[in-house]
TORKOL-4160 file (C-alpha; in steps of 0.2 Angstrom, whole numbers, padded with zeros to 4 digits, m for minus):
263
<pt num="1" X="0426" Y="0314" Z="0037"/>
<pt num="2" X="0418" Y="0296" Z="0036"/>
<pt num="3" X="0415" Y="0289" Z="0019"/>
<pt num="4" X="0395" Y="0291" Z="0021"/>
<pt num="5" X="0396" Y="0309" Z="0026"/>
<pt num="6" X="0407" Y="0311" Z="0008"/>
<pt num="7" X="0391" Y="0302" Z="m0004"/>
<pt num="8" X="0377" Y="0312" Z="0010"/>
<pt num="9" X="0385" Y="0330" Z="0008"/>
<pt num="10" X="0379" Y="0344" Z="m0001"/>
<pt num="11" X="0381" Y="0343" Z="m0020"/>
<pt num="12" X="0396" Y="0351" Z="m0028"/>
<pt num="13" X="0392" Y="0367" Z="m0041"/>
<pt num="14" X="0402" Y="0360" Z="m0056"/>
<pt num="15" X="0396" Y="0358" Z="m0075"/>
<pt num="16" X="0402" Y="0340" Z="m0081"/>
<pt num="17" X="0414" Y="0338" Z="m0095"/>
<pt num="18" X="0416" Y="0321" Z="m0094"/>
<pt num="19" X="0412" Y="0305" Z="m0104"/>
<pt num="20" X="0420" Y="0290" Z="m0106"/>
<pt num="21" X="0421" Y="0275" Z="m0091"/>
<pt num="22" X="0435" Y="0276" Z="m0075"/>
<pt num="23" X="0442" Y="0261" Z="m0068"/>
<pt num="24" X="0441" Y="0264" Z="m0049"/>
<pt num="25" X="0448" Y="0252" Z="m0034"/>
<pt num="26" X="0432" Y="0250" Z="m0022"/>
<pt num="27" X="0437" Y="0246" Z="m0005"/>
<pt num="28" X="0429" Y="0233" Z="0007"/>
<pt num="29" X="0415" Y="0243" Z="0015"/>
<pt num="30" X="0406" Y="0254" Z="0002"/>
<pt num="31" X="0393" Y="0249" Z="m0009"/>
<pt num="32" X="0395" Y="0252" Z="m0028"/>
<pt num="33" X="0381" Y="0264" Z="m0027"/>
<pt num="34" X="0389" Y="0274" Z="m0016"/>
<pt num="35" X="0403" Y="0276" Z="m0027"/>
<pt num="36" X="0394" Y="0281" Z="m0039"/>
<pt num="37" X="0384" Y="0291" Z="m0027"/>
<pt num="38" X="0400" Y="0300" Z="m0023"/>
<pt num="39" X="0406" Y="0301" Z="m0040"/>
<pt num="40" X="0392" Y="0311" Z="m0046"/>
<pt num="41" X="0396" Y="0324" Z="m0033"/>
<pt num="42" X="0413" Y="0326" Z="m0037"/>
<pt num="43" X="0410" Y="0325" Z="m0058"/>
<pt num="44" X="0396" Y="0336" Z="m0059"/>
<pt num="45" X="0389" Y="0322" Z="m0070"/>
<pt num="46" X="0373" Y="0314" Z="m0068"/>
<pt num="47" X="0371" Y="0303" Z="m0080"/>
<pt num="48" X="0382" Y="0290" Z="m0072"/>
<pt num="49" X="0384" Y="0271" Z="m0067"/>
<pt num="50" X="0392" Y="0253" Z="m0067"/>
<pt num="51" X="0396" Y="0239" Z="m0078"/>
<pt num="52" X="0394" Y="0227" Z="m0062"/>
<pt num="53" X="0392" Y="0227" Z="m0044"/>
<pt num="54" X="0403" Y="0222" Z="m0032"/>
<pt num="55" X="0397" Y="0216" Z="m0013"/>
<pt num="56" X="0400" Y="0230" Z="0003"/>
<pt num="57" X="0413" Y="0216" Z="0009"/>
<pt num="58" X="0422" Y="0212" Z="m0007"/>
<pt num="59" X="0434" Y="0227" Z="m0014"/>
<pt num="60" X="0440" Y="0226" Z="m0032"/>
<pt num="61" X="0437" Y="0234" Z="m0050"/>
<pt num="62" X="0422" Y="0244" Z="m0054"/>
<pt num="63" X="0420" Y="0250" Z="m0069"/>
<pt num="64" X="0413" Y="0266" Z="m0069"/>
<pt num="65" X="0403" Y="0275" Z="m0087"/>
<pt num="66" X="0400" Y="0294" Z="m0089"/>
<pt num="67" X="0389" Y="0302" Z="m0101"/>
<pt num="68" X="0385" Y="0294" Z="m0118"/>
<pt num="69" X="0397" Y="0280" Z="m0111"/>
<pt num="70" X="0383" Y="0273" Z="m0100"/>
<pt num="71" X="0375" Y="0268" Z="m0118"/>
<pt num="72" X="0391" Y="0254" Z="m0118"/>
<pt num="73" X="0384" Y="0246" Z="m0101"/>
<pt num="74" X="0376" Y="0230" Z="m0108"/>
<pt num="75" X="0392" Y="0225" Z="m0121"/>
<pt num="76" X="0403" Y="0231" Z="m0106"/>
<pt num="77" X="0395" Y="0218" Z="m0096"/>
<pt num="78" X="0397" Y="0204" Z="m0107"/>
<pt num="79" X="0416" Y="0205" Z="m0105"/>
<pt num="80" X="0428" Y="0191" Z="m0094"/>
<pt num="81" X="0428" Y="0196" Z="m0077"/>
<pt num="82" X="0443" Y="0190" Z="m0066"/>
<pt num="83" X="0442" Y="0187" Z="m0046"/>
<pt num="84" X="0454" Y="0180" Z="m0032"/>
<pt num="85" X="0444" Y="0172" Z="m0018"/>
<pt num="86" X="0449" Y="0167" Z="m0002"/>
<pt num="87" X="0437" Y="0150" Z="0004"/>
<pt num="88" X="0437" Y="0145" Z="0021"/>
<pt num="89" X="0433" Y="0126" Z="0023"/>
<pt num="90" X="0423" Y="0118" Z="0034"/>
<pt num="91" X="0412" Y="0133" Z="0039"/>
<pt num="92" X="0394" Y="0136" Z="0030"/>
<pt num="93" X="0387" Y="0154" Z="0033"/>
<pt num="94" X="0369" Y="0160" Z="0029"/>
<pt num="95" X="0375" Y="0171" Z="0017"/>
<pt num="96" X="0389" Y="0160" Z="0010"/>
<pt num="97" X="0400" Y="0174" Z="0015"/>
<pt num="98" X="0411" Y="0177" Z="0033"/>
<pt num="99" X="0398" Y="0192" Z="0034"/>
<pt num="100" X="0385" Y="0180" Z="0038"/>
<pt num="101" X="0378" Y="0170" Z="0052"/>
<pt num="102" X="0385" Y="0155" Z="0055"/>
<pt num="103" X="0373" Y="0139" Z="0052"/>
<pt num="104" X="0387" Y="0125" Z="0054"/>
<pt num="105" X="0405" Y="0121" Z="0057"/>
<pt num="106" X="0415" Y="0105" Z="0053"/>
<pt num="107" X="0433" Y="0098" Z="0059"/>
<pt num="108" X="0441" Y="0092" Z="0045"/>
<pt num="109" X="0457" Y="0085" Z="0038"/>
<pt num="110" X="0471" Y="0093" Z="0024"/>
<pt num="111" X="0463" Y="0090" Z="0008"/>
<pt num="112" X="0476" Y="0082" Z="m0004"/>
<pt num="113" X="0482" Y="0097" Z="m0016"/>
<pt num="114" X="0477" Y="0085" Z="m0032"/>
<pt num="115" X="0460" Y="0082" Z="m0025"/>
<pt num="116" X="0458" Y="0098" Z="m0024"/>
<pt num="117" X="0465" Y="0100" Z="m0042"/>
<pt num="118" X="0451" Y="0088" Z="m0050"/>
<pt num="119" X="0438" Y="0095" Z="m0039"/>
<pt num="120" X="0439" Y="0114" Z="m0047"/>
<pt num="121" X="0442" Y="0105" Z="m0063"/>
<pt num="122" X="0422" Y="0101" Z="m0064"/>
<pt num="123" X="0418" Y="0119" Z="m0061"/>
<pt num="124" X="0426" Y="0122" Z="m0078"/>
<pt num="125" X="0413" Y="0126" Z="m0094"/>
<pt num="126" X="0396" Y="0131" Z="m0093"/>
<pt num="127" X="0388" Y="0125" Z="m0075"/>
<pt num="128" X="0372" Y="0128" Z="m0066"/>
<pt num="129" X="0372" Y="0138" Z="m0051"/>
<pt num="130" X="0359" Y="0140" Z="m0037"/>
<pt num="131" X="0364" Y="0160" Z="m0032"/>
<pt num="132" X="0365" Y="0164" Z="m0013"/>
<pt num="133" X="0349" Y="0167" Z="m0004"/>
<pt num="134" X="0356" Y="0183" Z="0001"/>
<pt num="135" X="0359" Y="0192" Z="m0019"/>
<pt num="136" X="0350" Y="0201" Z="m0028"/>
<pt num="137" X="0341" Y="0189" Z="m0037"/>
<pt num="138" X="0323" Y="0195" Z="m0040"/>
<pt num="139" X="0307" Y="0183" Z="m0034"/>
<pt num="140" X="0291" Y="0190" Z="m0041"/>
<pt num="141" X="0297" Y="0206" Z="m0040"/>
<pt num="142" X="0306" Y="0208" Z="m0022"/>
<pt num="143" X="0325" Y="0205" Z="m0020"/>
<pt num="144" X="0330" Y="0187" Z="m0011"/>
<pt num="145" X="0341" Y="0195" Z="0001"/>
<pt num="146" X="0325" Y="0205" Z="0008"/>
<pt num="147" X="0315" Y="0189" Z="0008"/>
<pt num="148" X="0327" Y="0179" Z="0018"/>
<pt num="149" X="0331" Y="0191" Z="0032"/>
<pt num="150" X="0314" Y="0190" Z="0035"/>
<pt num="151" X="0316" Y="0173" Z="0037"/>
<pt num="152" X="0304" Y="0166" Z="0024"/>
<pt num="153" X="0307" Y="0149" Z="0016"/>
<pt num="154" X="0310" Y="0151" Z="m0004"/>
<pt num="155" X="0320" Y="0143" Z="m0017"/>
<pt num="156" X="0332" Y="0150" Z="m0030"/>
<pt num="157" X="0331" Y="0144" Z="m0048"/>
<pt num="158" X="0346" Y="0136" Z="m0055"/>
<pt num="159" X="0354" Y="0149" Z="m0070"/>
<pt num="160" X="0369" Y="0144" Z="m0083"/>
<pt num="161" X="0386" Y="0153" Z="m0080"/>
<pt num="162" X="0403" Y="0150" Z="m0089"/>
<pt num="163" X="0419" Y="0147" Z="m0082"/>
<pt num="164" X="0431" Y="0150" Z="m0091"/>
<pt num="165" X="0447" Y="0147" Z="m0079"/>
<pt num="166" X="0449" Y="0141" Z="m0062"/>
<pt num="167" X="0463" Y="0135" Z="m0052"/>
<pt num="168" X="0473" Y="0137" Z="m0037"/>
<pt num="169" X="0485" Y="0151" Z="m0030"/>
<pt num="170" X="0489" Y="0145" Z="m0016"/>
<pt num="171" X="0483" Y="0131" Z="m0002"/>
<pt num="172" X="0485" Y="0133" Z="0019"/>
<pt num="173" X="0472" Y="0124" Z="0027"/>
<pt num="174" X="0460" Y="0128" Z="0031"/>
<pt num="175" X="0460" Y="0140" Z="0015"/>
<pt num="176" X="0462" Y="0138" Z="m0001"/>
<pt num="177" X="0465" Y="0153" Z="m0012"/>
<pt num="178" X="0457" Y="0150" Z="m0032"/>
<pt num="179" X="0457" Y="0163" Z="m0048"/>
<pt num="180" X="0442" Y="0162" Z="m0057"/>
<pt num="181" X="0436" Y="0170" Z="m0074"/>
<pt num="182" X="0420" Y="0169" Z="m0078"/>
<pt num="183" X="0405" Y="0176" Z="m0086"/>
<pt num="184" X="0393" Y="0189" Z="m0078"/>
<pt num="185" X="0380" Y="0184" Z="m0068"/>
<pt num="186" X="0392" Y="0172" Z="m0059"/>
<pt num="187" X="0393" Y="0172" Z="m0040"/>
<pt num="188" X="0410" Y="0169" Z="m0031"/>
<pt num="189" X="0400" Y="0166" Z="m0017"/>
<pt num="190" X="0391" Y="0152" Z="m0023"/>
<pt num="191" X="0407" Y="0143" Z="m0030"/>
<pt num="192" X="0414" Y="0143" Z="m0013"/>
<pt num="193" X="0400" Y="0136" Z="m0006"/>
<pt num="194" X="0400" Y="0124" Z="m0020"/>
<pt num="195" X="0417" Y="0118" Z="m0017"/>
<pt num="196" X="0415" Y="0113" Z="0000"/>
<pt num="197" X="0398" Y="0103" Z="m0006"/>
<pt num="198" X="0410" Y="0094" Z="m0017"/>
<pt num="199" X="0423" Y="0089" Z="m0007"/>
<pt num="200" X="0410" Y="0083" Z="0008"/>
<pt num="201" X="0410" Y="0097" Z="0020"/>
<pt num="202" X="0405" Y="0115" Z="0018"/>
<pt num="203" X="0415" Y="0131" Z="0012"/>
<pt num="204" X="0411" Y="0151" Z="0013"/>
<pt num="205" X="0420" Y="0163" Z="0006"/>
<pt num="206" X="0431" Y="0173" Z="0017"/>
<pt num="207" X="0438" Y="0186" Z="0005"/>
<pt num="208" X="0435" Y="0193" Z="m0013"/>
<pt num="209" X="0446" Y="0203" Z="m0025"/>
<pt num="210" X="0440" Y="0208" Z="m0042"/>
<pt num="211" X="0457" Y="0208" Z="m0052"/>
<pt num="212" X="0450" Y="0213" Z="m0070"/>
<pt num="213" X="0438" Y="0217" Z="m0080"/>
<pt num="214" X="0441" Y="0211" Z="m0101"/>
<pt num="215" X="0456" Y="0220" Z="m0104"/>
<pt num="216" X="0455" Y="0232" Z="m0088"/>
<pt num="217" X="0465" Y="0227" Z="m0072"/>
<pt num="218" X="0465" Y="0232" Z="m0055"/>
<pt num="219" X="0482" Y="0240" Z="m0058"/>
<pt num="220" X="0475" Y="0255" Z="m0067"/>
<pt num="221" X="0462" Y="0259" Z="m0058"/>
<pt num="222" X="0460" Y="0275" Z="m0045"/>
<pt num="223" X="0461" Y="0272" Z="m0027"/>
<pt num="224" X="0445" Y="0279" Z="m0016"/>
<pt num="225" X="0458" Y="0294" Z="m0011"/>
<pt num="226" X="0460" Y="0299" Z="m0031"/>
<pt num="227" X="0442" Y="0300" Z="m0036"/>
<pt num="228" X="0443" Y="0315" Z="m0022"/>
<pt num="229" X="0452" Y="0326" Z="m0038"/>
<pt num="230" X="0440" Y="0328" Z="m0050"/>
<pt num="231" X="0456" Y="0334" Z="m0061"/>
<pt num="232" X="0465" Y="0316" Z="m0059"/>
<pt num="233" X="0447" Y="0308" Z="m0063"/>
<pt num="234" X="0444" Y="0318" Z="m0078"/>
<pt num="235" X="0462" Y="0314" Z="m0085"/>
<pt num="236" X="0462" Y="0296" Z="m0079"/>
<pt num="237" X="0444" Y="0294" Z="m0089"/>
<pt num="238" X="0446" Y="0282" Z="m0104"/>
<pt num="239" X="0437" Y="0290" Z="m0122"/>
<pt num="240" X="0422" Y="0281" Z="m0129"/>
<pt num="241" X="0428" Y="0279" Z="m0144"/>
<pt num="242" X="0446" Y="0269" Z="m0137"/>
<pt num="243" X="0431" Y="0261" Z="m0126"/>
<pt num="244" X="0421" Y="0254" Z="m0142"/>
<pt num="245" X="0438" Y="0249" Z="m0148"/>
<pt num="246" X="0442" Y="0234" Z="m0137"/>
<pt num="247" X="0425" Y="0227" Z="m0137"/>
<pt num="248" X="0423" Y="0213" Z="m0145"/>
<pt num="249" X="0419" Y="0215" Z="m0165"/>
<pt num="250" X="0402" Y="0205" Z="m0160"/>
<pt num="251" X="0396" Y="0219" Z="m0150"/>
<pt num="252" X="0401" Y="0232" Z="m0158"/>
<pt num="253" X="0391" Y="0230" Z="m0169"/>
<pt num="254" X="0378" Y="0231" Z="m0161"/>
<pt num="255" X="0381" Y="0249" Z="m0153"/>
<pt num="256" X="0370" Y="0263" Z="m0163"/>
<pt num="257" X="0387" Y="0275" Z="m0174"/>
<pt num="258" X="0385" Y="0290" Z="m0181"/>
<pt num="259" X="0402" Y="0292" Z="m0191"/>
<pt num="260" X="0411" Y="0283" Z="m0178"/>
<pt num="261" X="0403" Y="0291" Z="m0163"/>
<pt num="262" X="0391" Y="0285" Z="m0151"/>
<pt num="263" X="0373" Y="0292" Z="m0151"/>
């Protein structure tokens, strides 16, 4: 049974139980909604979503709230997120991804590893960054990515991210592998495409990994086979109140406590 026939079927007869968040491993092909999609089916809970997308071609952490948890999305998404990308050089897509069209290609040489160094080096701190045309960046009301695959001509506003780390893993030209931490709202994508600017060529990403969310990694979460048994979920599912506990004291106090409890 295909992934699209599991989040299409007919809902499951269960009465949820379950509140807190779940750290789930999204493959390379589903959106997040659909996760979610399917999760609500399994759970029985429809008061359910996510602390951040992830893009259909990029696999990784997702951080998944049930119940009163979903009250915790906002401070959830003000945490560090953590991503291994894979840039392919001397290529620019439309999409600033390998999903997209192909607008240009360009021979050139082995970069120096130091160059390389100093260049990710000015990515560091708080930057401005043009998102991708294709995101989901709103422009009087409609999403970019619809706008430009109806081929009409708009420009994206500049907005401020934070970088808080980013440097090499590994360098085989023509990729270069980076880790990047880096506050929400940032896109991978556009880094990529950023770099190759920098060095005087073109770049798009070639492959994305979300490694870790604040203090959550990848190595905790549930695999798409686990969120199958809804008795592995509902142990696996972290508490609200162990949830509040690692946010940062700033936020939490902004979260509305009744005697320790969300409400």
């Amino acid at each position: 049974m295909s992934f699209l026939q599991l989040t299409t079927g007919s809902h499951f007869l269960i009465v949820s139980d379950m509140e807190g968040i779940l750290l789930v491993n999204k493959p390379k092909g589903p959106t997040s909604f659909q996760i979610i999609k399917l999760l609500r089916r399994i759970s029985g809970e429809k008061k359910i979503g996510h602390t951040g997308t992830i893009d259909p071609d990029a696999r990784g952490l997702l951080l998944v709230v049930f119940g009163r948890a979903t009250k915790t999305v906002r401070f959830l998404q003000e945490l560090r997120k953590e991503y291994i990308a894979k840039i392919l050089l001397g290529v620019s897509t439309e999409t600033d991804d390998i999903s997209g069209r192909v607008i240009s290609k360009q021979d050139i040489s082995p970069i120096p590893i130091d160059t390389l160094r100093i260049t990710l080096k000015t990515f560091e701190g708080n930057i401005r960054q043009v998102p991708p045309k294709f995101s989901a960046v709103k422009i009087k009301g409609e999403r970019a990515y619809s706008l430009a695959r109806r081929g009409e001509d708009f420009i994206l506003k500049e907005k401020n991210v934070t970088i808080h780390r980013i440097e090499i893993i590994y360098y085989s030209h023509p990729y270069l592998k980076i880790l990047v931490e880096c506050s929400k709202g940032t896109y991978i994508r556009a880094i990529a495409r950023d770099i190759g600017k920098m060095l005087g060529t073109c770049a798009t990403l070639f492959s994305l990994l979300r490694s870790s969310i604040g203090k959550w990694t990848l190595r905790e979460s549930l695999n798409i086979n686990d969120i199958m048994d809804r008795r592995l979920i509902k142990k696996q599912i972290i508490p609200v109140g162990e949830v509040i506990r690692f946010l940062p004291q700033t936020l939490i106090s902004n979260l509305k406590l009744k005697e320790g409890f969300l409400v």
